[in-house]
N, CA and C of each residue as an Amber inpcrd file, in Angstrom:
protein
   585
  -7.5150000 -13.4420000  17.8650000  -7.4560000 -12.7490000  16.5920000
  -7.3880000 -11.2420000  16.8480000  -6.6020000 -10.4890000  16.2220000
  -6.3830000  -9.1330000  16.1290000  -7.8570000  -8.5390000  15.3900000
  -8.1740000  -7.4370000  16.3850000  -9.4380000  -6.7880000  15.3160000
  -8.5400000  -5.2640000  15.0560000  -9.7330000  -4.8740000  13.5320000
  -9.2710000  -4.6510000  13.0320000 -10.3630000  -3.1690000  12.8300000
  -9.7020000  -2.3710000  12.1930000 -10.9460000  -0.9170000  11.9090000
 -11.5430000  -1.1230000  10.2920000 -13.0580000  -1.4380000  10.4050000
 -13.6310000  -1.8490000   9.6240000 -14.7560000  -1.0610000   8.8940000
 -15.0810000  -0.9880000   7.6490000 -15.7270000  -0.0250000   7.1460000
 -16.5210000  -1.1670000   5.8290000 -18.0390000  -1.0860000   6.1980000
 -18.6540000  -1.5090000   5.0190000 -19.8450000  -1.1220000   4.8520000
 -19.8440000  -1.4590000   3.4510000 -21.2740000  -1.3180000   2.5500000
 -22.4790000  -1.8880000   1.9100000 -23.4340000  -2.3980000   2.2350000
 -24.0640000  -3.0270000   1.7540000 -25.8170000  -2.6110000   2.1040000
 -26.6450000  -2.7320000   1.0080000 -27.8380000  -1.9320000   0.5370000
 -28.3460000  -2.7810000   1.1870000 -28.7910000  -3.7240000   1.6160000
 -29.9450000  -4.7510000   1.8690000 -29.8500000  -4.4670000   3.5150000
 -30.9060000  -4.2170000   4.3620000 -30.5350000  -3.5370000   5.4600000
 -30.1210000  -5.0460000   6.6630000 -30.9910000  -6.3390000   5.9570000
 -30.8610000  -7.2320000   6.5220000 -29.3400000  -8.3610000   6.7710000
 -28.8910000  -7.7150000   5.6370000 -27.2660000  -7.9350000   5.7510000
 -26.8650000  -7.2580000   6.2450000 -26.8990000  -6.0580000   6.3410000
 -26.0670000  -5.2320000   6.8560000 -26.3210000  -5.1180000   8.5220000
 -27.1820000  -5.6950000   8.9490000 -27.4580000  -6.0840000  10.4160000
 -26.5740000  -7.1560000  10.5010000 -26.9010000  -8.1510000   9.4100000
 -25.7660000  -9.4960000   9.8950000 -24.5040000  -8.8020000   9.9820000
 -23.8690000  -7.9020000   8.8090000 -22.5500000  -8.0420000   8.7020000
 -21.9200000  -6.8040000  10.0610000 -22.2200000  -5.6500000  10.4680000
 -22.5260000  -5.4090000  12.0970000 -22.2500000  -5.8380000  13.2050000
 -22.7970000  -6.7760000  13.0290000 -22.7760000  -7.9040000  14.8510000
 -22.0330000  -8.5500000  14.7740000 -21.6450000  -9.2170000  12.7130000
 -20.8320000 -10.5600000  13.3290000 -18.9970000  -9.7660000  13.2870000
 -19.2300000  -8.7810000  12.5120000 -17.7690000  -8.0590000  12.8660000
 -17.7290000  -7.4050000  13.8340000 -18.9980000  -7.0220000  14.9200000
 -18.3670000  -6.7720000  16.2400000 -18.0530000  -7.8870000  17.1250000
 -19.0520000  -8.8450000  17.0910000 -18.9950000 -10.0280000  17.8350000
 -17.4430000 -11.0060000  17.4700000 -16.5000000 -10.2980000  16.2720000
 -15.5490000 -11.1170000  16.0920000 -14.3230000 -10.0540000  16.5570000
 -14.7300000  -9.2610000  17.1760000 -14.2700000  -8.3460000  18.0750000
 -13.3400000  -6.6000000  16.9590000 -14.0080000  -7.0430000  15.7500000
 -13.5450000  -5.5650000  14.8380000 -14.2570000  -4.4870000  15.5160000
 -14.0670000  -3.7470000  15.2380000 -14.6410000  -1.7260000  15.1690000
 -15.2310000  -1.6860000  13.9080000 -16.4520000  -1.4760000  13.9020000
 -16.6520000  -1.0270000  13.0050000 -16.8540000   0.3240000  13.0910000
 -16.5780000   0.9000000  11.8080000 -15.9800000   2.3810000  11.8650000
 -17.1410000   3.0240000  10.8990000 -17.6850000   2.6780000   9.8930000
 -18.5770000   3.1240000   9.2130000 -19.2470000   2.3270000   8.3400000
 -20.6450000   2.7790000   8.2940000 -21.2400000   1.8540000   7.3970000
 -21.9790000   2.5210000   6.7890000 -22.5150000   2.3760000   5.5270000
 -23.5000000   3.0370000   4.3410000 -24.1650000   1.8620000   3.1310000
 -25.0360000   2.5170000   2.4830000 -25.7280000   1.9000000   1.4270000
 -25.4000000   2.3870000   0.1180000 -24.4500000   3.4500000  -0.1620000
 -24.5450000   4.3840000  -1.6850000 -22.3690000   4.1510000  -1.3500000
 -22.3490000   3.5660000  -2.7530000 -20.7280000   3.8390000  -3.1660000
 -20.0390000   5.1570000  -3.1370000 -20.7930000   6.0130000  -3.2980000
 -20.1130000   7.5630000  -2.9480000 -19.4820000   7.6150000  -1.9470000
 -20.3780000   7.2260000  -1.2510000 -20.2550000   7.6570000   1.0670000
 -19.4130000   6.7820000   1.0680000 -19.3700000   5.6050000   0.6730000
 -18.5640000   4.4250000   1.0560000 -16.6340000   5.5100000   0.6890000
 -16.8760000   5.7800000  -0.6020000 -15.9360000   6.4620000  -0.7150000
 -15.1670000   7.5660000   0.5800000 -16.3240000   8.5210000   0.3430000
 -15.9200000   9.1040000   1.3990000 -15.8690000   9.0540000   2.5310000
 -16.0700000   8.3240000   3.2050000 -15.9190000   7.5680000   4.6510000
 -14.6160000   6.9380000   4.6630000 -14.0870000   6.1980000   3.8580000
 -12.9770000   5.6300000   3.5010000 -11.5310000   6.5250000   3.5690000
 -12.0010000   7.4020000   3.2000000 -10.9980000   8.7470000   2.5860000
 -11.1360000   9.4360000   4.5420000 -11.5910000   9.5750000   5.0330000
 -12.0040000  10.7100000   6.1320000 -11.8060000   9.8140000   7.3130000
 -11.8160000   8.1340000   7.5850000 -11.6480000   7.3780000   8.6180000
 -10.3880000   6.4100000   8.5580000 -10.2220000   6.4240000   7.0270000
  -9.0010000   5.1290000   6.8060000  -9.1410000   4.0140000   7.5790000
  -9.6780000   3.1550000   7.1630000  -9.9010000   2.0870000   7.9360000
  -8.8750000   1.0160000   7.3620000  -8.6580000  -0.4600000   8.1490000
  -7.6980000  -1.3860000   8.1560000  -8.3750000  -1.2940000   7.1910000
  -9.9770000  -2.1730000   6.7940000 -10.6010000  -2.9580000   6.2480000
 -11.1900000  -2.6730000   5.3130000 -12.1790000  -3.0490000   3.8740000
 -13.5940000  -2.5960000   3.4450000 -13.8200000  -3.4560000   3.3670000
 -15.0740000  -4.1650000   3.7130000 -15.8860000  -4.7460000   2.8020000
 -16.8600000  -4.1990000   2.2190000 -17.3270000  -4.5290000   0.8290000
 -18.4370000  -3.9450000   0.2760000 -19.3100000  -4.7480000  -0.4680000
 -20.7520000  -4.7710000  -1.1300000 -21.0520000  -5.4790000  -1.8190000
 -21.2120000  -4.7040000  -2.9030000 -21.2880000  -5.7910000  -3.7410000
 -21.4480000  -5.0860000  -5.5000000 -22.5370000  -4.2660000  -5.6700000
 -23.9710000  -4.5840000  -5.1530000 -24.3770000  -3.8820000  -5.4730000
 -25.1280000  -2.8500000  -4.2950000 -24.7990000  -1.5950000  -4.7730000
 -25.2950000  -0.4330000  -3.6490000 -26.1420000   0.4230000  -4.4830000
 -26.4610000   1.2770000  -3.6780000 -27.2810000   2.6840000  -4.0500000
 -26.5230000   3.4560000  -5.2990000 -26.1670000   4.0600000  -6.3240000
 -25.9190000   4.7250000  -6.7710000 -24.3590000   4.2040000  -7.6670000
 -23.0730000   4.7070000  -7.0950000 -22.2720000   4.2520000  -7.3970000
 -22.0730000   2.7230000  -7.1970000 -21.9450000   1.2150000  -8.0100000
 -21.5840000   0.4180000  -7.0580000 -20.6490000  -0.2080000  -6.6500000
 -20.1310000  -1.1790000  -6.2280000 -19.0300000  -0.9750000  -4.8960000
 -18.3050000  -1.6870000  -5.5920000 -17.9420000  -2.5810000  -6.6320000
 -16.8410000  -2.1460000  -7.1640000 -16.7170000  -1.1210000  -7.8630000
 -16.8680000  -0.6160000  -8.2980000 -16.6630000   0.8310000  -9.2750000
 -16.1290000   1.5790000  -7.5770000 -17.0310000   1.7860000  -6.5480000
 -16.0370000   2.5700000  -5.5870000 -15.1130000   1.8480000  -5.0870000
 -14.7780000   0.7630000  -5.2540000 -13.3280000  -0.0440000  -4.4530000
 -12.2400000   0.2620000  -5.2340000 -12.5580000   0.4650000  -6.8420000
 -11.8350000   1.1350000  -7.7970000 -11.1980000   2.3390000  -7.3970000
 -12.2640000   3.1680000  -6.8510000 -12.1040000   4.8660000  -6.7080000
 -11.1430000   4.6190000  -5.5280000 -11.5530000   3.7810000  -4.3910000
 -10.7520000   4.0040000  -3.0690000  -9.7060000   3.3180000  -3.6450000
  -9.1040000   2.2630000  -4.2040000  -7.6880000   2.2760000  -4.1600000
  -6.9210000   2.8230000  -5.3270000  -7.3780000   3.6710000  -5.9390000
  -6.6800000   4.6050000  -6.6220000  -6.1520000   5.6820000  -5.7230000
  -6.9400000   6.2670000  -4.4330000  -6.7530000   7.3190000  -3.4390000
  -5.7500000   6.4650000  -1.4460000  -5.8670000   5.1030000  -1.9070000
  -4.9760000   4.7670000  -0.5020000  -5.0280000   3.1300000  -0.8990000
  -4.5350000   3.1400000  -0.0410000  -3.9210000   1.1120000  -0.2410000
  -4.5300000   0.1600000   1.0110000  -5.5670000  -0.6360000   0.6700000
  -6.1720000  -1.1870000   1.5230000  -6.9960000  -2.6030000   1.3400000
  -6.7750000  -3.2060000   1.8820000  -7.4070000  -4.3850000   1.8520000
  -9.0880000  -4.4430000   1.3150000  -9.5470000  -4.8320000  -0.0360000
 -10.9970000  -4.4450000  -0.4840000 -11.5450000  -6.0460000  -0.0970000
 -12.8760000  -6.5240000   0.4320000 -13.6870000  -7.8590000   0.3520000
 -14.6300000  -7.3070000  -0.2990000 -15.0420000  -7.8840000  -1.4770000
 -16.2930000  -7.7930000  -2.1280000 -17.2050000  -8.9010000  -1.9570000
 -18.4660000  -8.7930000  -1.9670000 -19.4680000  -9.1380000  -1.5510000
 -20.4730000  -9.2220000  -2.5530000 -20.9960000 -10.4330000  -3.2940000
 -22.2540000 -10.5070000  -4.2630000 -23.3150000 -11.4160000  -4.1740000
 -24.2530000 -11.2730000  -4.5840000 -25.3130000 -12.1880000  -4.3740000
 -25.1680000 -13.2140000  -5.1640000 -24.2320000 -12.9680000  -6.1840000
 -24.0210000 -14.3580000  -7.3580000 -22.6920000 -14.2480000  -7.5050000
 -22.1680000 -15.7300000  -7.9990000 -20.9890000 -15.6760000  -8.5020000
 -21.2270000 -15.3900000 -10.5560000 -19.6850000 -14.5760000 -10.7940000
 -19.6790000 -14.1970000 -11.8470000 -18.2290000 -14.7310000 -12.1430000
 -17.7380000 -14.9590000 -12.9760000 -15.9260000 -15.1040000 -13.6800000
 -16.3340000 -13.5740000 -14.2490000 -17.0030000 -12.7010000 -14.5270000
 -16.3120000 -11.5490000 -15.2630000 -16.2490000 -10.3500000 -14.2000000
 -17.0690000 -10.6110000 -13.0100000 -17.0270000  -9.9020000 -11.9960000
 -15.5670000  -9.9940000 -11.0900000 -14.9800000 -11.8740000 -10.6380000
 -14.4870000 -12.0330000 -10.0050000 -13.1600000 -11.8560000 -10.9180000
 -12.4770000 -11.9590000 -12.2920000 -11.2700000 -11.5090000 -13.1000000
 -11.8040000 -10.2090000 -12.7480000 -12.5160000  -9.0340000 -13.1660000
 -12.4760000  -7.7930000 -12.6660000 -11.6770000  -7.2990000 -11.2550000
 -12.5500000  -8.2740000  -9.9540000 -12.0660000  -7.7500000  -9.0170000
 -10.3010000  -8.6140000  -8.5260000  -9.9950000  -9.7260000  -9.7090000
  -8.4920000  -9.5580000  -9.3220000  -7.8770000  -8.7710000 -10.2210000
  -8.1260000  -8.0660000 -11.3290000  -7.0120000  -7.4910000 -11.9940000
  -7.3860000  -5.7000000 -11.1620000  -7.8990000  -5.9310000 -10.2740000
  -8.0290000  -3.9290000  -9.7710000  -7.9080000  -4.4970000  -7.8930000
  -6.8050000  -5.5040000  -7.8170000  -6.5860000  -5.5980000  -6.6560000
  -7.2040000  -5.8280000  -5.3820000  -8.1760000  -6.6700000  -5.8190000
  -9.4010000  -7.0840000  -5.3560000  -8.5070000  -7.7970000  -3.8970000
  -9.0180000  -8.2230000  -2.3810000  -8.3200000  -9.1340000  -1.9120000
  -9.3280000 -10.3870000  -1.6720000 -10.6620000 -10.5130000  -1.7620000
 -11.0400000 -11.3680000  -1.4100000 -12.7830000 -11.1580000  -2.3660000
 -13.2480000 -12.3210000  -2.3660000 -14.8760000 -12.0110000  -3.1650000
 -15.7400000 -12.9020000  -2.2830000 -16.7300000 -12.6100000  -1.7490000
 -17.6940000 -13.8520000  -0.8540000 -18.7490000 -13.3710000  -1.7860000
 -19.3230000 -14.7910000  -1.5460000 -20.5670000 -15.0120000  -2.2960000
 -21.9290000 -15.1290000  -1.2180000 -23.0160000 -14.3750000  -1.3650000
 -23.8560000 -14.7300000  -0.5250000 -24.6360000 -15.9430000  -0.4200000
 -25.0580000 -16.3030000   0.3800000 -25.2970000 -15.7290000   2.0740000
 -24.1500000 -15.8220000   2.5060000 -23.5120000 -15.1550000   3.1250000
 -22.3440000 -15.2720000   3.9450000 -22.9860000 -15.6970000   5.5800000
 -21.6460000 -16.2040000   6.2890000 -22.1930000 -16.7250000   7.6600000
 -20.8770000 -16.3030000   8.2080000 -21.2600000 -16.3960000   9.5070000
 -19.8120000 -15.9610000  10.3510000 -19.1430000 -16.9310000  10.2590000
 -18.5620000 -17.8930000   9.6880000 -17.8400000 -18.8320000   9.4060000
 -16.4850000 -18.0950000   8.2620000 -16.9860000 -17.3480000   7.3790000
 -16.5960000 -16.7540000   6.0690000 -16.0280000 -15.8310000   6.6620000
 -16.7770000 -14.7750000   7.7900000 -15.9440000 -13.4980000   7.9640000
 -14.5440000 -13.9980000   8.4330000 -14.8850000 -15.1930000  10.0790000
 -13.9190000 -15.1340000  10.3050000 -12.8100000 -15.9010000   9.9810000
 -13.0850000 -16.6040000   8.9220000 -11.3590000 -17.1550000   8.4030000
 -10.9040000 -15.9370000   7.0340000 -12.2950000 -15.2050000   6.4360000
 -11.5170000 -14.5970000   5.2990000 -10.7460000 -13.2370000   6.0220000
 -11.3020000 -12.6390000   6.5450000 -10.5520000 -11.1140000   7.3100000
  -9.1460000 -11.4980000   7.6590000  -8.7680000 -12.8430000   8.9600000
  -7.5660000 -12.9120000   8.9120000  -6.4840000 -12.8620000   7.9310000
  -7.3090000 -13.6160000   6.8390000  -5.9650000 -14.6130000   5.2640000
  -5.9560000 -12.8570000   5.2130000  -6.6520000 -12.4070000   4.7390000
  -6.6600000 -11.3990000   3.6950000  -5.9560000  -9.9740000   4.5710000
  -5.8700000  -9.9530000   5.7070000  -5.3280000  -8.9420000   6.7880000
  -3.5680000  -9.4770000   6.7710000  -3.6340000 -10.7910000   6.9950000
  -2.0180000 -11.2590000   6.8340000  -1.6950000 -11.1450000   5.8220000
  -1.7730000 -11.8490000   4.4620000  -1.7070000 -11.2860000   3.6480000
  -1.4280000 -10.1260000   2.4570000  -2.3770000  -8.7750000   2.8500000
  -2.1820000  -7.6660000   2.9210000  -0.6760000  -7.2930000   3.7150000
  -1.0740000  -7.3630000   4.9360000   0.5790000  -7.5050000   5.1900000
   1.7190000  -7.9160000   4.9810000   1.6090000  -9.0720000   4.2600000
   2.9960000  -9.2200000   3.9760000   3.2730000  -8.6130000   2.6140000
   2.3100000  -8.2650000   1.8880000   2.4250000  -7.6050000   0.3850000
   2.8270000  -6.6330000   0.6620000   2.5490000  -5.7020000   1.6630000
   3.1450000  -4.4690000   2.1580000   4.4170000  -4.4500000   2.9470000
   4.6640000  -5.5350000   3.3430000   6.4420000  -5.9270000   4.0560000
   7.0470000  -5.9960000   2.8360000   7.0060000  -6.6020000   1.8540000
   7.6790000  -7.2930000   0.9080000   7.5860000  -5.7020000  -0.5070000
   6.3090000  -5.0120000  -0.6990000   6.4520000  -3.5800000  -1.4890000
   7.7430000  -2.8930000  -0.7380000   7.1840000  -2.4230000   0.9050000
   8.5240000  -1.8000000   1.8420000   9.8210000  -2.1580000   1.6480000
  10.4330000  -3.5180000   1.2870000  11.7750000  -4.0300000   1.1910000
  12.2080000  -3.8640000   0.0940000  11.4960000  -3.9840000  -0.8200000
  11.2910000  -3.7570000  -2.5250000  12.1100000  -2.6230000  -2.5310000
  11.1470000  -1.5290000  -1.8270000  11.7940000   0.0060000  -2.2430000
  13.0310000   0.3230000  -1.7510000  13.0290000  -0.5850000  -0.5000000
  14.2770000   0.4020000   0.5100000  15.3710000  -0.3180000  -0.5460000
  15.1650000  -1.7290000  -0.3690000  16.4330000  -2.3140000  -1.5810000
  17.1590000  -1.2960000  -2.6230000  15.8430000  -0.7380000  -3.3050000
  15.9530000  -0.2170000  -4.4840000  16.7780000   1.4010000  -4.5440000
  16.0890000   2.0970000  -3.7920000  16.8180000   2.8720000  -2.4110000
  18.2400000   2.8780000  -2.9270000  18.1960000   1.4870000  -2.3680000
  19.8480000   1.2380000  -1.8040000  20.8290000   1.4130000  -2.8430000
  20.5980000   0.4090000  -4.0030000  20.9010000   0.2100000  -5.2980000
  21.3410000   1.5600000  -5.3950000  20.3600000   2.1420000  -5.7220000
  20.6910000   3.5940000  -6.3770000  21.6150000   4.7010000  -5.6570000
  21.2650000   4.3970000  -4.1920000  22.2970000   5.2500000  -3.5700000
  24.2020000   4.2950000  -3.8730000  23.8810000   3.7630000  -4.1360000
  25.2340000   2.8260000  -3.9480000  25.4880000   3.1280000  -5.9580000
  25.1150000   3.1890000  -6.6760000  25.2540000   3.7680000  -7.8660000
  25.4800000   5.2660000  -7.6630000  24.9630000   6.0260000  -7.2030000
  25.3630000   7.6220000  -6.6930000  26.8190000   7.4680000  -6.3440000
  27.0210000   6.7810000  -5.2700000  28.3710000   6.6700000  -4.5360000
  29.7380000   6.2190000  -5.9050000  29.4460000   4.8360000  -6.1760000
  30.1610000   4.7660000  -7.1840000  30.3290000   6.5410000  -8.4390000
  29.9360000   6.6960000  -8.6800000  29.7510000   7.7240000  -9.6810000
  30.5340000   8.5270000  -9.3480000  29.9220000   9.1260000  -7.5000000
  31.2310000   9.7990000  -6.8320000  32.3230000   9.6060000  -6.8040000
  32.2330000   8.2820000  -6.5430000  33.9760000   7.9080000  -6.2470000
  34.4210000   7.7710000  -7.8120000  34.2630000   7.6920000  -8.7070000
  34.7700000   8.0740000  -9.9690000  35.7160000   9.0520000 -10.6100000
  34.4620000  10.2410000 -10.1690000  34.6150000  11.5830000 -10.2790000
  35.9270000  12.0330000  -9.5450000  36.0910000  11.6070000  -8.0820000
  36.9080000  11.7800000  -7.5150000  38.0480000  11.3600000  -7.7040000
  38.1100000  10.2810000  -7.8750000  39.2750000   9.2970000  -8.5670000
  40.0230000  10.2040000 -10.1520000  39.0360000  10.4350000 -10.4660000
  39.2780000  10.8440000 -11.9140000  39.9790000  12.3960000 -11.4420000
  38.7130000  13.2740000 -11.0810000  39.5900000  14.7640000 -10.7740000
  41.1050000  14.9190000  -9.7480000  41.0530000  13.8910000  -9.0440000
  42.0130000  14.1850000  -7.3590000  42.9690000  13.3780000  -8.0000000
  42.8420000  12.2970000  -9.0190000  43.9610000  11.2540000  -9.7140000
  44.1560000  10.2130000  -7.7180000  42.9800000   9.9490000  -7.1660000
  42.9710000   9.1280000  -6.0580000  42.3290000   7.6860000  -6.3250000
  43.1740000   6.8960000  -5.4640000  42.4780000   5.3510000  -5.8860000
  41.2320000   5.3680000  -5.1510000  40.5640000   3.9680000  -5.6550000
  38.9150000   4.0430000  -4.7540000  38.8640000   3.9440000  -3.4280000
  39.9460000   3.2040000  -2.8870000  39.7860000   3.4980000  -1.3180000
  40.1710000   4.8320000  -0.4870000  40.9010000   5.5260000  -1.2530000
  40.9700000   6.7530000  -0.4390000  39.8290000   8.1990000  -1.3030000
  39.3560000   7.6090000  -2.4480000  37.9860000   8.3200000  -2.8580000
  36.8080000   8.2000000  -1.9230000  36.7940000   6.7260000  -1.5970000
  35.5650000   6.5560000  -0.6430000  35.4140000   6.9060000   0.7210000
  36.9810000   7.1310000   1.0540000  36.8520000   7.6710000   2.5410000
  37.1230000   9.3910000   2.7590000  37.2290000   9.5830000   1.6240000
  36.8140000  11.1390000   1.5000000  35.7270000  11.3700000   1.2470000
  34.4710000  10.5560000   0.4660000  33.0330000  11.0190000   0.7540000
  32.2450000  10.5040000   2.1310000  32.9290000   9.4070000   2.4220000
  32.6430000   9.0130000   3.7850000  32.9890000  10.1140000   5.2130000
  34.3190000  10.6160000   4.8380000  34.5730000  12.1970000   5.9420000
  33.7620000  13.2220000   5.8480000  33.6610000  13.6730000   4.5210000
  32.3590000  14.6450000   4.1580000  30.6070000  14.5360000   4.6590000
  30.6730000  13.1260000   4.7620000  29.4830000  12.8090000   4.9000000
  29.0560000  12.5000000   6.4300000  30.4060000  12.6380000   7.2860000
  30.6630000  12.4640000   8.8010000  30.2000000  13.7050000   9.1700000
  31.4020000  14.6460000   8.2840000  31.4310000  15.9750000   8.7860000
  30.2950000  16.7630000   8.6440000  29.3080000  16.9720000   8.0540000
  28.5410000  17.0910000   7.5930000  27.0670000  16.9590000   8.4760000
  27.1580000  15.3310000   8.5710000  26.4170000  14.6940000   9.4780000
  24.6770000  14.5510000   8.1000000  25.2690000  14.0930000   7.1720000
  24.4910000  13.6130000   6.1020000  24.6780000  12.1980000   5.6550000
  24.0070000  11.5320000   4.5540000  24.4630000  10.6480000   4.2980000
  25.0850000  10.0270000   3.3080000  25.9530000   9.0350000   2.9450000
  27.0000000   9.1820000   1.7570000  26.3080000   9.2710000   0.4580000
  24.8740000   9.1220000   0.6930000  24.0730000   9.3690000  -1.1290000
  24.3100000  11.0230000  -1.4370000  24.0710000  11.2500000  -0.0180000
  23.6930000  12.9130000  -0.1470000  24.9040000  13.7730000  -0.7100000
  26.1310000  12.9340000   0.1770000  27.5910000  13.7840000  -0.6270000
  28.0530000  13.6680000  -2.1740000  27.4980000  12.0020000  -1.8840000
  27.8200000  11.6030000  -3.7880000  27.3670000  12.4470000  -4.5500000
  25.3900000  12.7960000  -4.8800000  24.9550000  13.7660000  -5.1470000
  25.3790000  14.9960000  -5.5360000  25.6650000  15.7460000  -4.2500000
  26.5290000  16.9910000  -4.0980000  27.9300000  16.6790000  -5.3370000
  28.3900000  15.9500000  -5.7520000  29.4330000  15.5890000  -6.1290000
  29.7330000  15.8440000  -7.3920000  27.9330000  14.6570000  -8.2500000
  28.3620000  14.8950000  -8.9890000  27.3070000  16.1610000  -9.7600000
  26.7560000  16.8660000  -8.7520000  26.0140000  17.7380000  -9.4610000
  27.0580000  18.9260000  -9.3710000  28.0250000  19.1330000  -8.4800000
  29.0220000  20.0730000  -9.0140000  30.1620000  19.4180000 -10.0330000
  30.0890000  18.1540000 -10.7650000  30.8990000  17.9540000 -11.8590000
  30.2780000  18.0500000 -12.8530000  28.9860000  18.5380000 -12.9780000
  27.9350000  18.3890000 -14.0040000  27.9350000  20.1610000 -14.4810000
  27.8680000  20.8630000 -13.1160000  27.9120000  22.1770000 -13.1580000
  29.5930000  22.7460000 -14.0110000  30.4000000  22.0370000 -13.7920000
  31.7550000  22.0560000 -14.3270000  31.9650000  22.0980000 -16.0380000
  30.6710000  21.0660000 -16.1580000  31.1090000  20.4820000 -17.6740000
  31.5300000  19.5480000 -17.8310000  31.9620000  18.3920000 -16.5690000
  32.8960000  17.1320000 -16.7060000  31.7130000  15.9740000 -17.0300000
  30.4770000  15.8170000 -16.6630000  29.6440000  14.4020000 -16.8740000
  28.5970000  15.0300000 -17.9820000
């Protein structure tokens, strides 16, 4: 199993001895640990860790209310941790992107099958956001291009294949890329008065 950089929270000092050993003994880093949702915060923010786990209830702020705060500020895998099960706790922690909820007592049985799901997991939500965008990216640069080659077509009176290999030369010559010339294109037909 891949370990992982781990950061948690929990008030009860006797858990927090368990939860310690059995994420070093399952070969994680742990990177920081605290009792108050603030610190948890800021530890989070200042170490970036793979991981959090936290339990609900801490010192001051509690840990959902800071799992809230931290993924409003970075994108990370949250395990929450309670002494009881709740349905208004556990709909809470899936509609604010919760990845996982254990119920106490936890045993090293729990860490180590939930950290993996929820580490793969996490990952592939983040392969699949990444492809999302570049796709989207794409789309739009390929709508830029068209637009160009329009413009061009329209001002030069050129068909689309020799429109496209004139933003394609520009974009050689240049040593940019064909969104970037399209762009250029049609923000000087815009500057013109033509779009």
């Amino acid at each position: 199993m891949k370990n992982f950089r781990i950061i948690f929270a929990e008030d009860d000092p006797v858990c927090a001895t368990f939860l310690r050993r059995s994420l070093q003994h399952l070969g994680h880093d742990v990177i920081g640990e605290t009792d108050t949702g603030e610190e948890v915060i800021t530890l989070c923010r200042d170490r970036r860790p793979d991981l959090l786990l936290t339990d609900i209830q801490l010192r001051g702020l509690n840990g959902q209310q800071a799992a809230e705060a931290i993924l409003d500020q970075q994108i990370l895998p949250v395990i929450l941790i309670s002494s009881h099960h709740s349905e208004t706790m556990v709909e809470r922690a899936r509609s604010n992107d919760i990845s996982a909820y254990l119920v106490k007592p936890i045993e090293l049985a729990d860490l180590s099958t939930t950290i993996p799901i929820v580490m793969q997991r996490f990952q592939d939500m983040q392969t699949t956001k990444n492809e999302n965008a570049r796709l989207s990216q794409e789309l739009q640069n390929r709508k830029l291009i068209e637009r160009a080659k329009g413009i061009l077509m329209k001002r030069s009176c050129l068909d689309e294949s020799v429109a496209f290999n004139r933003i394609r030369k520009m974009a050689r010559d240049r040593r940019v890329c064909l969104a970037e010339i399209a762009n250029c294109i049609i923000v000087s037909e815009e500057a013109l008065g033509g779009v």
